[in-house]
C-alpha positions in Angstrom: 89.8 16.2 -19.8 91.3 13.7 -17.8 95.2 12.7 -17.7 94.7 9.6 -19.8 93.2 11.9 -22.6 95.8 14.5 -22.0 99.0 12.0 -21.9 97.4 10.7 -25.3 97.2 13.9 -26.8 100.5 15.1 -26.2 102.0 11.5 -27.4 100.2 12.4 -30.8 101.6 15.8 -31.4 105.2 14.5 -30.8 104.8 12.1 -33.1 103.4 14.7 -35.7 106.3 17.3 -34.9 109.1 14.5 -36.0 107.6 14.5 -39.1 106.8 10.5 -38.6 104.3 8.5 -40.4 103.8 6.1 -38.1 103.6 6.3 -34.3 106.3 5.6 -32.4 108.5 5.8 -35.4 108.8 1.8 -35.5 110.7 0.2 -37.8 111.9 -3.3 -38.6 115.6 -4.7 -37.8 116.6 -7.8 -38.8 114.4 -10.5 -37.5 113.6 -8.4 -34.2 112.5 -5.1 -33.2 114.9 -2.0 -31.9 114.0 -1.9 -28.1 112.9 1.5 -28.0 110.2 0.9 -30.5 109.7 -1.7 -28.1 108.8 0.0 -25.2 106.8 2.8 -27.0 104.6 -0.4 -28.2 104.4 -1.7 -24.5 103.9 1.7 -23.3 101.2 2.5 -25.9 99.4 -0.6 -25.3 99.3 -0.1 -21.4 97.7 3.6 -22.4 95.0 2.4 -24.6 93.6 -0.8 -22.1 94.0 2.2 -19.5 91.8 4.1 -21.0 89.3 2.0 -21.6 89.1 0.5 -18.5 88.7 4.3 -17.3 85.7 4.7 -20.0 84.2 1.5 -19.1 84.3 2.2 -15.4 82.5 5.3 -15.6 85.4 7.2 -13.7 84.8 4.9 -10.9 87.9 4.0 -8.6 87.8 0.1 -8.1 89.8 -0.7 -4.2 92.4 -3.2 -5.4 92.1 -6.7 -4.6 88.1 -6.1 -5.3 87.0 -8.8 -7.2 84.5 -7.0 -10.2 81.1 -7.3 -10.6 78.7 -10.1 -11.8 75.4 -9.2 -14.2 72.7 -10.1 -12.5 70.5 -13.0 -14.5 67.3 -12.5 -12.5 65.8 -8.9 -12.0 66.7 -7.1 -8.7 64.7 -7.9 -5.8 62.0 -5.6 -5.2 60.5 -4.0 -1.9 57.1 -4.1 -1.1 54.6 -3.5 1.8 52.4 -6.8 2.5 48.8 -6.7 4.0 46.5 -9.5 5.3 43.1 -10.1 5.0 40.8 -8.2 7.4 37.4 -7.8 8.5 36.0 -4.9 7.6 32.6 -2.7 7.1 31.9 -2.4 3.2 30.7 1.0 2.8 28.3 0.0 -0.4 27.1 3.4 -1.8 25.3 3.9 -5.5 24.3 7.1 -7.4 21.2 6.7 -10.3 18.5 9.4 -11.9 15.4 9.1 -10.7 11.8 10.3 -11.4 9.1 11.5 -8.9 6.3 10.2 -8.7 3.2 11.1 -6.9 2.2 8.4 -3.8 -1.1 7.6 -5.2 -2.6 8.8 -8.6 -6.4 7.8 -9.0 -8.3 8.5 -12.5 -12.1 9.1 -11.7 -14.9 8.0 -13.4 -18.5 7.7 -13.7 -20.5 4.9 -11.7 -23.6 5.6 -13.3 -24.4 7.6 -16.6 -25.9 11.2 -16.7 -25.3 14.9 -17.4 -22.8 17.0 -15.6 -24.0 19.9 -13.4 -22.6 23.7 -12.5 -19.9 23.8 -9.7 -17.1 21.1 -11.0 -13.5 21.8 -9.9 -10.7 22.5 -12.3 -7.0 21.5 -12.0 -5.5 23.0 -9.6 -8.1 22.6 -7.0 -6.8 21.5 -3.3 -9.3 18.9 -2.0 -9.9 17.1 1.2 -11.2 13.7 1.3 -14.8 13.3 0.6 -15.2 16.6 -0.8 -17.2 16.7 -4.2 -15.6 17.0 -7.9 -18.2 17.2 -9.7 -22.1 16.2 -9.4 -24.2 14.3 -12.2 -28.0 14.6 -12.7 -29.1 11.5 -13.1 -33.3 11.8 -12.9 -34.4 8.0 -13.2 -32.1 7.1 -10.1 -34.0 10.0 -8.5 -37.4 8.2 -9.4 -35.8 4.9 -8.6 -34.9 5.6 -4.9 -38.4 7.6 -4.5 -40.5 4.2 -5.5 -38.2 2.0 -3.3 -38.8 4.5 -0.5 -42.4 3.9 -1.0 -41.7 0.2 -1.5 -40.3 0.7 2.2 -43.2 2.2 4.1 -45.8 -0.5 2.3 -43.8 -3.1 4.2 -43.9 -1.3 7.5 -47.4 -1.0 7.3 -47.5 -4.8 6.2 -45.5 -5.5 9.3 -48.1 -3.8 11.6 -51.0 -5.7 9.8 -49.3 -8.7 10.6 -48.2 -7.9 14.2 -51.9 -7.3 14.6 -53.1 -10.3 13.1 -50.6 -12.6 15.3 -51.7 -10.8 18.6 -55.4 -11.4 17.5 -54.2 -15.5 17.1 -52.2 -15.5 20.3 -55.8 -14.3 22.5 -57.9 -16.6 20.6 -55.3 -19.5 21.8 -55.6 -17.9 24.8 -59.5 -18.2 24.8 -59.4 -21.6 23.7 -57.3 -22.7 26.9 -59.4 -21.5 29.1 -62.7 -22.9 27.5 -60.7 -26.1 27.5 -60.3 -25.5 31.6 -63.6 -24.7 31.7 -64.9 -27.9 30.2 -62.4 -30.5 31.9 -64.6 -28.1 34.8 -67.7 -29.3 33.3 -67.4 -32.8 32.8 -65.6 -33.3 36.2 -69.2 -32.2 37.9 -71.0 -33.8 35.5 -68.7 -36.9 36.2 -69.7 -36.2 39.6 -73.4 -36.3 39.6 -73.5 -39.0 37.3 -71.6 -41.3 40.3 -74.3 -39.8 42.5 -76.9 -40.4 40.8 -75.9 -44.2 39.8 -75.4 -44.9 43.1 -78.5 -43.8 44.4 -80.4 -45.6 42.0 -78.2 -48.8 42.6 -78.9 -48.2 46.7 -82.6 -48.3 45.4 -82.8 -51.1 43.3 -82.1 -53.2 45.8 -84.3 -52.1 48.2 -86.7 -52.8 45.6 -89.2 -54.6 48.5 -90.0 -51.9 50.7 -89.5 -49.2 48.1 -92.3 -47.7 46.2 -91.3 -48.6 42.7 -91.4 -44.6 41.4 -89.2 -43.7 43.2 -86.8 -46.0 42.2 -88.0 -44.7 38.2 -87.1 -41.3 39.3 -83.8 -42.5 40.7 -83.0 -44.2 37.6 -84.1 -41.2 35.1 -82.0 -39.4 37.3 -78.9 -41.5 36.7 -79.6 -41.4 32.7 -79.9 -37.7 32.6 -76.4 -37.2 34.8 -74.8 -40.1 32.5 -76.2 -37.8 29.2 -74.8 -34.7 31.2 -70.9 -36.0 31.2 -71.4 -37.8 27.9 -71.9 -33.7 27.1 -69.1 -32.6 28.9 -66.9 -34.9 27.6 -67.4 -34.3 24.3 -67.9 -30.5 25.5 -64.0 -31.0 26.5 -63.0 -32.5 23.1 -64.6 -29.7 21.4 -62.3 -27.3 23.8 -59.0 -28.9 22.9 -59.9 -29.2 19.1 -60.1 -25.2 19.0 -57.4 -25.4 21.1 -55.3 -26.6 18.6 -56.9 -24.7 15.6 -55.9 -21.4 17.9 -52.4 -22.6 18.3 -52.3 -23.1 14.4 -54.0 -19.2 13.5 -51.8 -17.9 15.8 -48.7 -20.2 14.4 -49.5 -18.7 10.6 -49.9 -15.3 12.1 -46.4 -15.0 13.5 -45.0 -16.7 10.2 -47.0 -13.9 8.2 -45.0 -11.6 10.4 -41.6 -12.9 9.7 -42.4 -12.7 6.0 -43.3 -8.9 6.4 -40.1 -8.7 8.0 -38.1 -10.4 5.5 -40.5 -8.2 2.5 -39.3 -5.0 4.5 -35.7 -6.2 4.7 -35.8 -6.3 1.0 -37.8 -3.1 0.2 -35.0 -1.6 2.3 -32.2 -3.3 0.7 -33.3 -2.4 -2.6 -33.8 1.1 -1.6 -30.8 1.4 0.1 -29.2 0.0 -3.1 -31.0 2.8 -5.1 -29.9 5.7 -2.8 -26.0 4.6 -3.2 -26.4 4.2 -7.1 -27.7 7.7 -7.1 -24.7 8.8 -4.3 -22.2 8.0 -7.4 -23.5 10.7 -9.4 -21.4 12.5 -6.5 -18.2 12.2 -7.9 -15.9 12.3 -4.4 -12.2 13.3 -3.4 -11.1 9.5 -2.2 -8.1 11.3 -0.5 -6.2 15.0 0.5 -5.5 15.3 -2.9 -5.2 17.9 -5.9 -6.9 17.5 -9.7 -4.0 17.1 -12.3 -6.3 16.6 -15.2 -10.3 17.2 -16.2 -12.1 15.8 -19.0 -15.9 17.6 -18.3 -17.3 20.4 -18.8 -21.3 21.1 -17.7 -24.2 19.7 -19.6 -21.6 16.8 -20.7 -23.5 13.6 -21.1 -21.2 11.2 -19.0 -21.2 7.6 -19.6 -19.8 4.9 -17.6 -16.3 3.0 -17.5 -18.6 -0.1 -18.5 -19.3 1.1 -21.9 -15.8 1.3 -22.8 -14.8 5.0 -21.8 -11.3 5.0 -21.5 -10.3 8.9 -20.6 -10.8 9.6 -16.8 -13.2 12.5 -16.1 -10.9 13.7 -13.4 -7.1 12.4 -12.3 -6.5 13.3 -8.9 -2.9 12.9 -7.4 -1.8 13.0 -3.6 0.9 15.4 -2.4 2.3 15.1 1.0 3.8 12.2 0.5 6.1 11.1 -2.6 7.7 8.0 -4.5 11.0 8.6 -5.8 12.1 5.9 -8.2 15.3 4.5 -9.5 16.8 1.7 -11.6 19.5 0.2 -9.7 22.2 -1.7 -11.2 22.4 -5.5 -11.0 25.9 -5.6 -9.0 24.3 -3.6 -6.3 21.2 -5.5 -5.9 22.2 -8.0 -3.2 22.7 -4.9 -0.4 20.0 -2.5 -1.4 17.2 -3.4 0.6 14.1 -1.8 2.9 15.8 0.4 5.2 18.7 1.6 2.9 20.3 5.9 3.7 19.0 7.5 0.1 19.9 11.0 -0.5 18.1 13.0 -3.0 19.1 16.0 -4.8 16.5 17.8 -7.6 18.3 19.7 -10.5 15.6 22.2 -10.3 16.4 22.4 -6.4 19.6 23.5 -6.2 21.3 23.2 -2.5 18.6 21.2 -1.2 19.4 18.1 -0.6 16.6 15.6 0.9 17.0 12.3 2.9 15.3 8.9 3.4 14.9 5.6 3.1 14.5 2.7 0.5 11.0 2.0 1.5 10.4 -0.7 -1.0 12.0 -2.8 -4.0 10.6 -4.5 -6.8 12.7 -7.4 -5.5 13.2 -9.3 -8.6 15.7 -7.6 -11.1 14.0 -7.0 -14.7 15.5 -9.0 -17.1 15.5 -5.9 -20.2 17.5 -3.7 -18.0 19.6 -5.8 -15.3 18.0 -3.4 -12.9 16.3 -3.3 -9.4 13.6 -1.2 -9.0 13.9 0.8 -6.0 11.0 3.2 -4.2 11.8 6.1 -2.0 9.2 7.6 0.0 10.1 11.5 1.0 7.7 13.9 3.1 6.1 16.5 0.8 4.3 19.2 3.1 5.6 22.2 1.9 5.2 20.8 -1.8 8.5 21.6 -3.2 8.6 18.3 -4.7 6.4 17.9 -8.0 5.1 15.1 -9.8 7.6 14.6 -12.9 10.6 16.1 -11.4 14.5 15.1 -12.1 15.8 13.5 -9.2 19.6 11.6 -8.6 19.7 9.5 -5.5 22.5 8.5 -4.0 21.5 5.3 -1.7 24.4 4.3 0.9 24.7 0.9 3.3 27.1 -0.7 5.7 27.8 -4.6 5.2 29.8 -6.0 8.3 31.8 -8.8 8.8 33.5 -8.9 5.3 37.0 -10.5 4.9 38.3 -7.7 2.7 41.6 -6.6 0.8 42.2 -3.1 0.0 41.8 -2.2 -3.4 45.4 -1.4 -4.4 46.2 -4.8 -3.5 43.8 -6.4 -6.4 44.1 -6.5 -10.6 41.8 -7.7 -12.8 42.5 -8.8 -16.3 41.0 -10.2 -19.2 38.1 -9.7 -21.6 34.7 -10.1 -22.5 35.6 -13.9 -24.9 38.2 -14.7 -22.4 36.4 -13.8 -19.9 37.8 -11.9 -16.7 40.1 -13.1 -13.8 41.0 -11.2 -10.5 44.1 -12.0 -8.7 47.3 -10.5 -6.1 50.3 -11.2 -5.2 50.8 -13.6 -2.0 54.8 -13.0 -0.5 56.1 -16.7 0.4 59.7 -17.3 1.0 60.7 -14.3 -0.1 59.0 -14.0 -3.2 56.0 -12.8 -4.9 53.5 -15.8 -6.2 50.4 -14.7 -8.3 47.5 -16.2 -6.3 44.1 -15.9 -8.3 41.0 -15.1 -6.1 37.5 -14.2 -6.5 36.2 -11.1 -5.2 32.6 -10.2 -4.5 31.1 -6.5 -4.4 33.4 -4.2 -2.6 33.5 -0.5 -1.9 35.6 2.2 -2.7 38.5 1.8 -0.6 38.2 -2.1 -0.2 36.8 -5.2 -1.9 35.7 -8.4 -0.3 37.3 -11.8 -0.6 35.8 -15.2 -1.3 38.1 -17.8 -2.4 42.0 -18.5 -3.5 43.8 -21.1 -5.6 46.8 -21.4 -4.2 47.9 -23.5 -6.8 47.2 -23.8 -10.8 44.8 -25.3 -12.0 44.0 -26.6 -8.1 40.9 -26.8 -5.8 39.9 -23.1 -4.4 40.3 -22.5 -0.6 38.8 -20.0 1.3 41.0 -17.9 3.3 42.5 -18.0 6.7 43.2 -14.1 7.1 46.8 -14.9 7.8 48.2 -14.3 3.7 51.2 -11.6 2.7 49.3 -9.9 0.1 51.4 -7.3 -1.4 49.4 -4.1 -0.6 50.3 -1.8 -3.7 52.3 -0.8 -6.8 51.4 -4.4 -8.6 52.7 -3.0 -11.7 56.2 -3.5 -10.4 55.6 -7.2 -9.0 56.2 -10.5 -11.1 54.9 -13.8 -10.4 58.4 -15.4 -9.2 60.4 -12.5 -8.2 61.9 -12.1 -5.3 60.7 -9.0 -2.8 62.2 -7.5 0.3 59.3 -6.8 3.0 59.9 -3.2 4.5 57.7 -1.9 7.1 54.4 -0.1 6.7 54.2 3.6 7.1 52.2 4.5 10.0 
């Protein structure tokens, strides 16, 4: 208890011990009161304002000549820590299930139709490429390639007539030139006698005076006969060059004969060729390192072909060394998820192994259902702890440079879905706080990036020039308008 309180007190008591009704013990004179009801009055009066200048104070001792206090009409000034934009290295990550998926599946069926033989493989069964999964028996195929085989050999042997025949044609060409030689040989002596003879009997005719007129007969029979002799040879030559020509023409057709028994053997072979690889597809054949996952035969099983609208696969083969793992990335983290991208994968039924990679593909557009990317992961499988079907949950990671960026604590977002949302911070000018909206683009978990400002409502939006207050943190205790006290970061 104070002295106030305890002066006060005591007062009271007196005033009770007199036996008086009244404090002080006042009472009336006549137009004025008595002067020591007087000063109790005063005195009381000083006691009470003392005392509640003491209560209101709070016990406080005011120096005097201090002038009091004002109420403050504007809330106290707040400190805060300011930040400005920086360049920065988003460090994107996102964590999704996933499946696994083998790298390549491939269902197997039947080229051709036919019955199933002993010695198929059952699930299970390691393969290497081009080793058989089953065999069909397919006996008209058989019959098939064994009458184009025969087809073959006729046109080899048809091929060797005509080679024959076209060597036969190229000597009798041969012949015919050199009979042709041999009568341009004829006629040029019979061409010969006939000018000797023509012009002896010429010579002789005019010496018709002292010649003895047979001899100039014989002279001239002479001359006939060797002008009969070259009209022979002559035609003797035309005879040569006509069978000349007819030799060029056998032999001509004989070579033609020979390039048609090439082109018939081209085609028996085609055709048997075509037989043998229709009857190579009762061969059913590992098209990679792979292992069966699925059979749909058994033997004796007539087998018909995909073309007649068989739908289940006789075998499904998958590959194993190498796996897909997919994943449904979100919309928002679309734009930096690309080929290349650090994946982590960790399989529930794996624990403590954790396996890493690389995005090796995306489905590049996002599908419109889910808002999702669809991302591929290609992870090394030799041991094969990694199983078609499997759980997975990636974690995929990238680095974006070159971002002007605001640490996270210096951003708020409000709003709704019908009103839609609105990100903004507080930018320190002249000593106090303005809300400055922005618009922020994807960010990671430390810092977000920064794209545009308007400085002022309902203004054009700028881009920033790095050089803004921003108040860093504790937003909650800024309002737009209030007046802050900048105080120096912590290092």
């Amino acid at each position: 208890m104070n002295k106030f309180q305890a002066l006060t007190t005591k007062l009271q008591r007196k005033q009770k011990f007199k036996g008086e009704k009244e404090p002080f013990n006042c009472k009336k004179g006549k137009g004025s009161l008595s002067a020591s009801c007087f000063l109790s009055s005063f005195f009381f009066c000083i006691l009470c304002d003392s005392v509640v200048s003491f209560s209101a104070s709070g016990c406080s001792r005011v120096p005097m000549g201090a002038a009091p206090a004002a109420v403050p009409d504007t809330p106290a000034a707040v400190a805060v820590t300011v930040i400005s934009p920086q360049y920065a290295v988003l460090h994107r990550e996102v964590s999704q299930p996933g499946a696994i998926e083998a790298f390549e599946e491939t269902p197997i069926f039947a080229k051709v139709a036919g019955y199933v033989k002993e010695g198929w493989k059952d699930i299970g069964a390691v393969l290497h490429k081009g080793e058989i999964l089953a065999e069909l028996w397919v006996p008209e195929r058989e019959v098939e390639l064994r009458q184009r085989e025969a087809l073959v050999r006729q046109a080899q042997s048809a091929i060797e007539q005509a080679q024959r025949a076209a060597e036969a044609a190229e000597a009798a060409f041969h012949s015919a030139e050199a009979k042709v030689a041999a009568a341009e040989a004829q006629r040029l002596a019979a061409q010969a006698r006939y000018h000797r003879m023509k012009s002896q009997y010429d010579r002789l005719a005019r010496m018709e005076q002292v010649i003895h007129k047979e001899n100039i007969e014989e002279a001239q029979l002479g001359f006939e006969t060797a002008r009969a002799s070259l009209a022979e040879a002559e035609a003797a030559v035309k005879y040569a060059l006509a069978f000349r020509v007819e030799s060029k023409a056998h032999w001509s057709k004989a070579q033609a004969d020979l390039a048609v028994a090439q082109d018939h053997l081209d085609v028996a072979r085609q055709e048997r060729d075509y037989a043998r690889t229709m009857l190579d597809y009762a061969r059913l054949l590992a098209p990679y390192d792979c292992v069966v996952t699925q059979r749909h035969i058994n033997t004796g099983d007539f087998v018909q072909t995909a073309a007649v609208g068989k739908d289940k696969p006789l075998f499904v083969v998958q590959r194993t060394d190498l796996m897909r793992i997919f994943i449904q990335v979100p919309e928002n983290a679309v734009p930096w998820v690309q080929r290349g991208a650090e994946a982590q994968v960790r399989v529930q039924v794996l624990p403590g192994q954790t396996f890493t990679g690389q995005v090796s593909r995306t489905s590049w557009s996002v599908d419109p259902a889910t808002r999702t990317l669809r991302a591929e992961i290609d992870l090394p499988n030799k041991d094969g702890p990694l199983r078609p079907g499997m759980y997975a949950y990636v974690t995929l990671r990238a680095d974006v440079p070159g971002r002007l960026t605001l640490p996270r604590s210096a951003v708020a977002t409000e709003g709704d879905v019908t009103r839609g949302y609105q990100s903004y911070c507080y930018q320190v000018e002249d000593g106090k706080a303005r809300r400055l909206p922005i618009e922020l683009a994807a960010g990671d978990s430390a810092r977000v990036e920064v794209l545009k400002k308007q400085p002022r409502p309902g203004g054009p939006w700028e881009s920033f020039t790095g050089t803004e207050q921003i108040v860093e943190s504790n937003l909650s205790e800024v309002h737009d308008g209030q007046t802050v006290i900048i105080r120096p970061r912590q290092p």
